[in-house]
C-alpha positions as CSV (number, residue, x, y, z in Angstrom):
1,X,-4.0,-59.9,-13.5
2,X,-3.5,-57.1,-15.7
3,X,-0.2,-57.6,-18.2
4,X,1.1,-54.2,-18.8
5,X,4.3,-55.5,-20.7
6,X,1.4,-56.7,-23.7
7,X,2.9,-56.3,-27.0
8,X,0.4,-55.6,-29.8
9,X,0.0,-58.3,-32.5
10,X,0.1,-56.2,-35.3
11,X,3.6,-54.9,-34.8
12,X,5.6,-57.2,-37.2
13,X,8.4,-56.7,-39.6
14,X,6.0,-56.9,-42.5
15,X,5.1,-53.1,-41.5
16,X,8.9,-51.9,-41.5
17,X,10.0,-53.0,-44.8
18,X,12.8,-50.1,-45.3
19,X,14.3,-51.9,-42.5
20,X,13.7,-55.0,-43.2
21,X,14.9,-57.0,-39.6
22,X,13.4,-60.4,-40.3
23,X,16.5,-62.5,-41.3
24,X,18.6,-60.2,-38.7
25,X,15.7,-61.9,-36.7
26,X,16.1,-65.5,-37.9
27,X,20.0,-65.4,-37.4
28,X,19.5,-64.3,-33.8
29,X,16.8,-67.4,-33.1
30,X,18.4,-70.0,-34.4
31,X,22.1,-68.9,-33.1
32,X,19.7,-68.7,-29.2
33,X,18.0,-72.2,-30.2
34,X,21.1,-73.7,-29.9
35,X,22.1,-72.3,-26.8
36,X,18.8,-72.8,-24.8
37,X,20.3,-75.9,-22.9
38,X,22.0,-74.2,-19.9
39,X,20.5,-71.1,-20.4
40,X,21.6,-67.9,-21.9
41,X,21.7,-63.8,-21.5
42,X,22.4,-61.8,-24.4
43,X,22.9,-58.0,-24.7
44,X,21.9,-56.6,-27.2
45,X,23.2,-53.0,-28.2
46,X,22.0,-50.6,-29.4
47,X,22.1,-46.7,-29.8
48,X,18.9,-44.6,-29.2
49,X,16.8,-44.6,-32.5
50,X,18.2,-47.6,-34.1
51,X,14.4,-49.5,-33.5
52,X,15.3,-51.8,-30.5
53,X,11.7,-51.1,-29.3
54,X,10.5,-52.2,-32.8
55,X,12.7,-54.6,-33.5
56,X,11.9,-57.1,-29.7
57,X,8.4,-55.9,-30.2
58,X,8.2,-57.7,-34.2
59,X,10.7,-60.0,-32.8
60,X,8.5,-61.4,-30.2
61,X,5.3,-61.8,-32.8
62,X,7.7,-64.3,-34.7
63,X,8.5,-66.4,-31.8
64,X,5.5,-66.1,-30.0
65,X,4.5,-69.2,-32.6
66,X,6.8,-71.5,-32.1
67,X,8.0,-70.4,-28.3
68,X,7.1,-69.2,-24.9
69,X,7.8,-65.8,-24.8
70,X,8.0,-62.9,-21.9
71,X,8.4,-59.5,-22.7
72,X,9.4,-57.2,-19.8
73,X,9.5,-53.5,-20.3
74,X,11.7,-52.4,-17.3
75,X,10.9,-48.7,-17.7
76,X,7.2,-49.3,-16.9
77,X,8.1,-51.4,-13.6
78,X,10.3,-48.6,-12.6
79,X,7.8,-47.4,-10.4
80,X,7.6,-50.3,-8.3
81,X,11.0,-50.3,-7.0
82,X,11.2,-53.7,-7.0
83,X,13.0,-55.7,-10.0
84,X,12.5,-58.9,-8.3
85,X,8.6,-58.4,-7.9
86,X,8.1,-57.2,-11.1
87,X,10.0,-59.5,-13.2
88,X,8.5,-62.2,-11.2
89,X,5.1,-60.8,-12.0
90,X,5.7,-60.7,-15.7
91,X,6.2,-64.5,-15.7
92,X,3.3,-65.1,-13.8
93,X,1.1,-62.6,-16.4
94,X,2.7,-64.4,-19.6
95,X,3.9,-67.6,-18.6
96,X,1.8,-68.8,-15.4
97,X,-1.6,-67.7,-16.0
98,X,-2.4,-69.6,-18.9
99,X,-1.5,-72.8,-17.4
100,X,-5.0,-73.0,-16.4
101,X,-4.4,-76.9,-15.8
102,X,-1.8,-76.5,-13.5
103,X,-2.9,-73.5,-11.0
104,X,-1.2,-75.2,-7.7
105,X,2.2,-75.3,-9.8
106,X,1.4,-71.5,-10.4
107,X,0.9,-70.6,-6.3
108,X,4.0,-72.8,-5.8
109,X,6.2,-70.6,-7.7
110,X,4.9,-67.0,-6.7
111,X,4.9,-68.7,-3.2
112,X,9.0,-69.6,-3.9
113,X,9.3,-66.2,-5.6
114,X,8.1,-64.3,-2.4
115,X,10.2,-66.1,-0.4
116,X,13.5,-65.3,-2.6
117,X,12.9,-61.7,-2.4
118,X,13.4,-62.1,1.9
119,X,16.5,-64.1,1.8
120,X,17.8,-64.3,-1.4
121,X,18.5,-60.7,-3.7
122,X,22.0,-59.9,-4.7
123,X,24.2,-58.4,-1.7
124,X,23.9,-54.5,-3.4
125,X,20.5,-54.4,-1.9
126,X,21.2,-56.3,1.7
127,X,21.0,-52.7,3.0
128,X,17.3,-52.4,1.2
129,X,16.6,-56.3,2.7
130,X,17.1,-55.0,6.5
131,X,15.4,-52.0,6.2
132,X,12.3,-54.3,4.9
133,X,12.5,-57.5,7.0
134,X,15.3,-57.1,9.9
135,X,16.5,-59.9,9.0
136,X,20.3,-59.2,9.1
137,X,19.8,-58.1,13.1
138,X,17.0,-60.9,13.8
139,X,18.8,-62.7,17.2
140,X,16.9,-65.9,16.0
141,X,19.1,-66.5,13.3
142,X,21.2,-68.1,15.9
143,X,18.9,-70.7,16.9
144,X,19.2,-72.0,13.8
145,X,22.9,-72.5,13.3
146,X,23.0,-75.9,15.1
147,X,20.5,-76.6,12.4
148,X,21.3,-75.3,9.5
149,X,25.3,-75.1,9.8
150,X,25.6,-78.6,12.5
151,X,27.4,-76.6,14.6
152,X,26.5,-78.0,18.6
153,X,27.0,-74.7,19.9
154,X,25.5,-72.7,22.7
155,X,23.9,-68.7,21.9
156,X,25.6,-67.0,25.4
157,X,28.9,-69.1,24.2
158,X,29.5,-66.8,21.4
159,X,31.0,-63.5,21.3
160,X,29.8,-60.5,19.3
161,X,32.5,-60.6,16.3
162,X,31.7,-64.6,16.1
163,X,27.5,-64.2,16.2
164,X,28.0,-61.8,13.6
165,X,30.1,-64.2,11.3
166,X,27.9,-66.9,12.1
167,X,24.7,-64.8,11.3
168,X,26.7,-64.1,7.5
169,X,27.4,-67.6,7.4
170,X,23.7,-68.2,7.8
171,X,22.1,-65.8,5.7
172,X,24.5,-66.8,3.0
173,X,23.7,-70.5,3.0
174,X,19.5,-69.2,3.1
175,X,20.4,-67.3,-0.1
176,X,22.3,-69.7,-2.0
177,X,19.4,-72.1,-1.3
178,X,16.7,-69.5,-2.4
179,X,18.8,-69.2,-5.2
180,X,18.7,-72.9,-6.1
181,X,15.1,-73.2,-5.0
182,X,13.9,-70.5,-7.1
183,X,15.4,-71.9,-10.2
184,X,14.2,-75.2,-9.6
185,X,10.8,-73.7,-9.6
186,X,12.0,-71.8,-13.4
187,X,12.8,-75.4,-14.5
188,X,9.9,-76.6,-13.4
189,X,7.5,-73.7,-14.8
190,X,9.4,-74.2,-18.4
191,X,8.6,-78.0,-17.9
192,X,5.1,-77.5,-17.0
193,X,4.6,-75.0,-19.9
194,X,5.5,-77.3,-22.9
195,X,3.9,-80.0,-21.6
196,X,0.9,-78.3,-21.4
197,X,1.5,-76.6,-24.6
198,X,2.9,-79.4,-26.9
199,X,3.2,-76.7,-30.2
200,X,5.3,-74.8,-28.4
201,X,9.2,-75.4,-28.4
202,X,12.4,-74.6,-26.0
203,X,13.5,-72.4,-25.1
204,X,11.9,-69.7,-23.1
205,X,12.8,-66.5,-24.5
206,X,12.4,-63.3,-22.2
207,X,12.8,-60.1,-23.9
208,X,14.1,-56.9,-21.8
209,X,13.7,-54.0,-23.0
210,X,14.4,-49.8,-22.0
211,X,16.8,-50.6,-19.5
212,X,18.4,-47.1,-20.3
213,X,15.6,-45.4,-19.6
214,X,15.4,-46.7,-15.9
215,X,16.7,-44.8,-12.6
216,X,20.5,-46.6,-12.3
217,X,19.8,-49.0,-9.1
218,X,16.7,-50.0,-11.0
219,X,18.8,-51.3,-14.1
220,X,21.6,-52.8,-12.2
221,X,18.9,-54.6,-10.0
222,X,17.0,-56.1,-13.1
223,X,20.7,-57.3,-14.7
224,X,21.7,-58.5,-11.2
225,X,18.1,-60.6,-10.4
226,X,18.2,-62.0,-14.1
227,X,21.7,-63.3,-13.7
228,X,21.9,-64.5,-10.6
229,X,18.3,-66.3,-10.1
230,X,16.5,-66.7,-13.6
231,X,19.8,-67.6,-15.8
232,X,18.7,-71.2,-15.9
233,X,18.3,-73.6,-18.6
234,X,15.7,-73.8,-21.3
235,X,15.6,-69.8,-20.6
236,X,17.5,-67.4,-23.3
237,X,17.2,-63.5,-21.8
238,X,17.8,-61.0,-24.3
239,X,18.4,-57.8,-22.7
240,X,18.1,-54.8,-25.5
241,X,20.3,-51.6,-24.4
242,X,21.9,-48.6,-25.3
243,X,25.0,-50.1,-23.6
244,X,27.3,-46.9,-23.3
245,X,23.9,-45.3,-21.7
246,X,23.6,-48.4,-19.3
247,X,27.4,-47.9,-18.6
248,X,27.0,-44.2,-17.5
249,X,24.1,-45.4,-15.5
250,X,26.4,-47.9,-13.5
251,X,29.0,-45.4,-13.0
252,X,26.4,-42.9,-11.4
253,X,25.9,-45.5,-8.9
254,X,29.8,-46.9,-8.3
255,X,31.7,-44.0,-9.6
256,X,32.8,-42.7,-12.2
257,X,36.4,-44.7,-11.9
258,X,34.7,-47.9,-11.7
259,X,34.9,-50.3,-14.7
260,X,31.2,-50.7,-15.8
261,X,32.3,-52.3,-19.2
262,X,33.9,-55.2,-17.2
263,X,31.2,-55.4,-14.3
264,X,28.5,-55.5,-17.7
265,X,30.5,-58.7,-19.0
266,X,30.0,-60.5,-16.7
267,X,26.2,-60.5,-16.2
268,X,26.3,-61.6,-20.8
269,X,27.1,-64.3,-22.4
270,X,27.6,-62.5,-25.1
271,X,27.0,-59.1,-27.1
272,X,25.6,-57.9,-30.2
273,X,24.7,-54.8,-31.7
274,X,21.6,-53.5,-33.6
275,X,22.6,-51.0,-36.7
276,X,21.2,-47.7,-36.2
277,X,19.2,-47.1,-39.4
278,X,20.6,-44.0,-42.0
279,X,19.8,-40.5,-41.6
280,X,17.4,-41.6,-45.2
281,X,16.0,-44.4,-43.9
282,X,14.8,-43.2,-40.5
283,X,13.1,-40.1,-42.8
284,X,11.6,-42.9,-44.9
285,X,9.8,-44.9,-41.3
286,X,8.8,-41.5,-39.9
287,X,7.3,-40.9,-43.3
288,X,6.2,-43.3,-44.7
289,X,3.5,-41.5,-47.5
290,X,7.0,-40.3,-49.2
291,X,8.4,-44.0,-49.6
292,X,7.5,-45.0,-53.0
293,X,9.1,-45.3,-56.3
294,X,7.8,-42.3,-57.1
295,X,10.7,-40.5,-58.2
296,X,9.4,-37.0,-57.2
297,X,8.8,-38.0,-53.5
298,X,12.1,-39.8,-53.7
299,X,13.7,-35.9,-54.1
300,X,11.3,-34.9,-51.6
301,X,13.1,-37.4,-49.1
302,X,16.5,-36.6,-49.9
303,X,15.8,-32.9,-49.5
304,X,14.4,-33.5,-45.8
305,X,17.6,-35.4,-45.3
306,X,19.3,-32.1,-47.1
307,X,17.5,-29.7,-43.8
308,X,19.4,-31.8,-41.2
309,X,22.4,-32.2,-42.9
310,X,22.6,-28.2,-43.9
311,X,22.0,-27.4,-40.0
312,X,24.7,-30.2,-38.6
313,X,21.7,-32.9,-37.6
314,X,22.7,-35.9,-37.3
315,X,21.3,-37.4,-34.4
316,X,18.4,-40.1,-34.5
317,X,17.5,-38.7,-31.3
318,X,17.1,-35.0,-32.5
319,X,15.6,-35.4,-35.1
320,X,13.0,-37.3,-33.8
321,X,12.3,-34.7,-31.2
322,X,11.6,-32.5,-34.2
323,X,9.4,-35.0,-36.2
324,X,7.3,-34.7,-33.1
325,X,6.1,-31.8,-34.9
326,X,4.5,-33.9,-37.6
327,X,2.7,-36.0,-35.8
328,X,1.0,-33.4,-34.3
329,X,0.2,-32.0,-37.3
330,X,-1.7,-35.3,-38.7
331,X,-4.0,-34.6,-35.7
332,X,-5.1,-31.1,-36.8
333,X,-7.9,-30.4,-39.6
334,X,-5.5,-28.5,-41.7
335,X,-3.0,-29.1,-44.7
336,X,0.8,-29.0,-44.0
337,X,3.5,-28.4,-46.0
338,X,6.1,-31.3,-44.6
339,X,9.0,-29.1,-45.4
340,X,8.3,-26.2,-43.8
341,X,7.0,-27.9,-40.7
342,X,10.2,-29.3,-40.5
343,X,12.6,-26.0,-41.0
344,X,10.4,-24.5,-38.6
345,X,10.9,-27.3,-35.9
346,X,14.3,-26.9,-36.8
347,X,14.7,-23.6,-36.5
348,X,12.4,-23.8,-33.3
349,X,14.9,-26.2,-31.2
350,X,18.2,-25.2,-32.8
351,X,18.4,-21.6,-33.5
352,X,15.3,-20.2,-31.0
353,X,16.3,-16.6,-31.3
354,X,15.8,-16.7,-35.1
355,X,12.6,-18.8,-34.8
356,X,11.3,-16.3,-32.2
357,X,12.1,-13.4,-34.7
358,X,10.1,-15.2,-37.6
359,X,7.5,-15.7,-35.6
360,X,6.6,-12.4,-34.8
361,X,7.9,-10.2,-37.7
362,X,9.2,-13.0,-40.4
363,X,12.5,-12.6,-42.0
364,X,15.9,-13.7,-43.5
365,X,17.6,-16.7,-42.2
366,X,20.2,-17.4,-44.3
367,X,23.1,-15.5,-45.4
368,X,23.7,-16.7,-49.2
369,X,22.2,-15.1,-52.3
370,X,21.4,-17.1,-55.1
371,X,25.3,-17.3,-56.2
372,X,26.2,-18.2,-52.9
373,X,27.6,-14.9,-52.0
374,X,27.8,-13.6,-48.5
375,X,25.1,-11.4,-47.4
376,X,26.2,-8.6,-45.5
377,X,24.1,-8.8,-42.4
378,X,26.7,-11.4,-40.2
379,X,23.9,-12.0,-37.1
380,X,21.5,-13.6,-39.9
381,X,24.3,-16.3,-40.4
382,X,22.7,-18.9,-39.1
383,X,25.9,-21.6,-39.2
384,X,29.2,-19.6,-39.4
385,X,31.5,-20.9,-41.7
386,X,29.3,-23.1,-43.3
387,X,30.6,-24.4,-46.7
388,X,26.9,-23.6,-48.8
389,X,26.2,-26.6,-51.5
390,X,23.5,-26.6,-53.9
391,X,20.6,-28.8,-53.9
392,X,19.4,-30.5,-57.2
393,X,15.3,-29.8,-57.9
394,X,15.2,-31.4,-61.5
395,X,17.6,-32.3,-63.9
396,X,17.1,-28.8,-65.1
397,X,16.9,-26.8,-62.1
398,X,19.7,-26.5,-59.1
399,X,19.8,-23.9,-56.4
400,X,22.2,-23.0,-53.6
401,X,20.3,-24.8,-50.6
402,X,20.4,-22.0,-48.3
403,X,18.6,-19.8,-50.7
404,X,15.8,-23.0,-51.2
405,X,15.0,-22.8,-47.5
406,X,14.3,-19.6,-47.1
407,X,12.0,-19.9,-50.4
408,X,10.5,-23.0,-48.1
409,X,9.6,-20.2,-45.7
410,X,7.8,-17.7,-47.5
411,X,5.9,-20.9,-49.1
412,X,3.9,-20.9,-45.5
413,X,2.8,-17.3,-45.9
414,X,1.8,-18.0,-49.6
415,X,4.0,-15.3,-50.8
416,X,5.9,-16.9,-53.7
417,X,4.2,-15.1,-57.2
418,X,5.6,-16.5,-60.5
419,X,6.9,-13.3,-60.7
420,X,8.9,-13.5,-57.9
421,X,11.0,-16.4,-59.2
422,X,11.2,-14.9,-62.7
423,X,12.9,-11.9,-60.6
424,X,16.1,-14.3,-59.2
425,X,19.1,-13.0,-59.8
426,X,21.1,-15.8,-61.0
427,X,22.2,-18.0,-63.6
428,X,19.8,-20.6,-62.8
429,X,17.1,-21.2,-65.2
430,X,14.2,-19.3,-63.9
431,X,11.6,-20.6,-66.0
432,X,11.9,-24.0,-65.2
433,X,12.3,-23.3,-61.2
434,X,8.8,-21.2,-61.3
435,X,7.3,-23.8,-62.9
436,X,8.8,-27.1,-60.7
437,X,9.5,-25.8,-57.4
438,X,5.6,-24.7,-56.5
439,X,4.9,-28.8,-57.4
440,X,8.2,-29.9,-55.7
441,X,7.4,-28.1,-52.5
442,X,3.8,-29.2,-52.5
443,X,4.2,-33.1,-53.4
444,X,5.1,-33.5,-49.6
445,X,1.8,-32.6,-47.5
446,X,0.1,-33.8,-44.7
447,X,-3.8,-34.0,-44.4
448,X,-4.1,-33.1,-48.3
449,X,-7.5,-33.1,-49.0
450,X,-8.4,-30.3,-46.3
451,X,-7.6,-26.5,-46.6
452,X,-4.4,-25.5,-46.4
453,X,-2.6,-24.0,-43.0
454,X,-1.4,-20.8,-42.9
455,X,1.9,-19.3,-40.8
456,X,-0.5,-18.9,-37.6
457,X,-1.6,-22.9,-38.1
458,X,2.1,-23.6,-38.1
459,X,3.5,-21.6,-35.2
460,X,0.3,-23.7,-33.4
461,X,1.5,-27.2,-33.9
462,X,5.2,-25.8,-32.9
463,X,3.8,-24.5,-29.6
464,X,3.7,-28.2,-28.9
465,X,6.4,-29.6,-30.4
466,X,8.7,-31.4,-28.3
467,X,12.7,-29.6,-27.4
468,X,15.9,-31.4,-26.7
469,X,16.5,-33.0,-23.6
């Protein structure tokens, strides 16, 4: 069976040293070793782009040698429409299938799982249960309640409202037991699995992640079906969210009045949160060629960080839409300039009219001189109001950062002479900006060692540059 929740081996926290996660890590597993003996389910939160992708992905290389481990991506089960089938089918891809020795223990518990999903899901989907099996209208539920309930009782003998209680009364006892059947069969899988596997140690961790990315019943079904039927012991579930995200996802399918913080508690034991990474520090994982000690590239970095910050960026999540523009870049057979590939982007997905206007005639962007005086023109202010700063090149050399972007700019369409720079009308020292800012602008490149792109090569790689959602 195919295992489309594989991790890849070679994702570890050795390869994200600005973030190093590993003791984060450690904490976490020894803090859920301890707590493995009834089971566990923690949350852990976490804001888009703070890694929680990375960080269960290196995570699960770590305790994959010294635990059994399940990683379940609920975003790529979405499809199936079943959180019960799919969850199920993750333990039998990761857990059952290499128990080799013990294949009739494996049909056993796919055999008990198949039967939980007819009699025992959580009562949001009981509507979803009849439409599948009629089992809520199935008149032969009644035979069985001398059975299953000891109640000597004739079928003509009861009345409508009565067969109906005794029919809820029946179907309630069948899912408590399913319940407790199924988790006997968890126990019993987690048994089988270190005793077959005598290196490995309690408890099973299962790892969920991209709940926030699922349609709403799909993510309430997953937290409901790990709760209610695989919170057993020697498990420990961490579930990795955007928890404010999950939280609007739960009031799209109650309401918005209804309390999806206190319906949330109760499905954790506990929650934790995962630090978004800095504005710097996410520049330094999407570009990792700039993070040295070099202190050139070091500038280089904080001046990327300067672009958002100078056009009010400060979302992970945006500007990672726009970094989309460099890695398409690293797939063409040209040389980039980093820093203009990202004004443009910017420019592209936060101000289109102006980017449309450079694109077909070129132009001036911002409205600062060199001084940092107001330009006349008021529809070439790009951010009204904006308090200008100046932006540090070498010890020598600052300029007002406005003014350095639109010099970024004309870099694409090589149009920057040394004579051009000896011609700026400030107080700046000329020289030594003609002779640094050429090298400054070209220490960040991409693809360096073939010819370099020209405007029409980057208005190509922003034709397929991502836009905010």
């Amino acid at each position: 069976m195919s295992n489309i929740h594989e991790v890849p081996s070679d994702i570890t926290f050795d390869k994200f040293p600005v973030i190093d996660r590993r003791s984060y890590s450690e904490h976490l597993t020894n803090f859920l070793n301890s707590k493995s003996k009834e089971g566990y389910v923690l949350n852990l939160n976490a804001e888009w782009g703070a890694g929680k992708t990375t960080f269960l992905q290196c995570w699960y290389n770590e305790l994959k040698k010294d635990h059994p481990v399940v990683y379940f991506d609920a975003w790529k089960s979405d499809f199936t429409h079943d959180a019960m089938l799919a969850i199920t089918e993750s333990f039998h891809s990761q857990l059952m299938s290499p128990l080799k020795e013990n294949e009739e223990f494996c049909s056993q518990a796919i055999s008990k799982g198949v039967h939980l999903l007819k009699v025992a899901l959580p009562s949001l989907f009981v509507g979803y249960l009849k439409h599948k099996t009629g089992t809520d209208s199935d008149e032969s539920l009644l035979g069985d309640i001398s059975i299953e309930l000891n109640i000597d009782i004739e079928n003509d003998e009861l009345g409508d409202a009565l067969k109906e209680t005794m029919k809820a009364m029946l179907s309630q006892k069948k899912k408590a037991n399913g319940i407790h059947t199924f988790r006997k069969a968890l126990e019993e899988l987690a048994e089988s699995y270190l005793a077959t596997f005598k290196n490995m140690h309690a408890p099973i961790y299962v790892l969920v992640d991209e709940l926030d990315r699922c349609r709403p019943t799909y993510a309430i079904e997953v937290i409901e079906c790990i709760k209610h039927f695989f919170n057993t012991k020697n498990f420990v579930f961490i579930l990795a969210t955007d928890t404010q995200q999950l939280q609007h996802s739960i009031k799209a399918v109650y309401g918005q009045g209804f309390d999806s913080s206190s319906y949330l508690s109760r499905f954790f034991n506990n929650s934790v949160t995962l630090e978004a990474p800095n504005i710097y520090e996410f520049i330094q994982i999407k570009l990792p060629e700039l993070s040295s000690s070099n202190p050139t590239e070091n500038i280089a970095l904080l001046f990327i960080q300067e672009l958002f910050q100078w056009h009010n960026i400060d979302s992970l999540r945006d500007i990672d839409k726009i970094f989309d523009c460099v890695e398409i870049a690293r797939s063409k057979n040209k040389c980039f300039k980093i820093f203009p590939l990202i004004l443009l982007a910017i420019l592209k997905i936060k101000f289109p009219n102006y980017y449309a206007n450079y694109s077909s005639i070129g132009g001036v962007f911002y409205n600062t001189s060199t001084t940092g005086s107001r330009r006349q023109n008021k529809d070439l202010d790009l951010v009204p109001g904006k308090i200008y700063s100046k932006f540090q090149i070498t010890n020598q050399s600052n300029i007002f950062t406005d003014y350095l972007l639109q010099l970024v700019l004309n870099f694409i369409d090589n149009e920057l002479q040394h004579g051009f720079l000896q011609r700026i009308n400030s107080k700046l020292d000329a020289i030594s900006l003609s002779t640094h800012f050429p090298q400054f602008i070209s220490v960040a490149l991409i693809n360096k060692e073939l010819e370099l792109a020209k405007k029409k090569d980057y208005l190509s790689v922003l034709n397929f540059a991502g836009h905010f959602q």
